[in-house]
C-alpha positions, -999 to +999 in steps of 0.1 A: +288-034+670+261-050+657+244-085+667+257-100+639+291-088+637+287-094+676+283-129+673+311-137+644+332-114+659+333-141+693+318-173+676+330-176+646+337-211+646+307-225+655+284-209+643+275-218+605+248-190+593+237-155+606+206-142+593+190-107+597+155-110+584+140-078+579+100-069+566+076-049+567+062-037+603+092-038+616+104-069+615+139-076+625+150-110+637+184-126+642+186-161+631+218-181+640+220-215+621+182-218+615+174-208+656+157-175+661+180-154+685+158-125+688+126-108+670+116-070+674+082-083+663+080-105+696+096-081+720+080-047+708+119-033+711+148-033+693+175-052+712+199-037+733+237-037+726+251-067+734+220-087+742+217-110+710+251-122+722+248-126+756+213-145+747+235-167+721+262-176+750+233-185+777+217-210+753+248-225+729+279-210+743+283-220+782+313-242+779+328-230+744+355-203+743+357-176+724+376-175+688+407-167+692+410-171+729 
């Protein structure tokens, strides 16, 4: 799966806007409601599977379940 449909897939209500902002370079970045998630341009690396999500949960998702749970 990817980080976006990662993210809608478990937070899909709350989270208002999902962004994937590409460029030249190699610039990929994953914006969630105007917060930059993660950027290839910062890390030198694509992310990993699952680790735009589990960065999502750590900062904005500790006490909020996941949809449909």
């Amino acid at each position: 799966m990817s980080a976006a449909q990662d993210l809608l897939f478990h937070y899909q209500h709350v989270i208002e806007e999902v962004a994937l902002v590409t460029g030249s370079k190699g610039v990929f970045d994953v914006v969630v409601d105007g917060d930059t998630m993660y950027s290839k341009q910062k890390t030198g690396r694509h992310a990993k599977p699952g680790e735009v999500l589990e960065l999502f949960r750590e900062k904005y998702a500790k006490n909020v379940r996941e949809y449909g749970t």
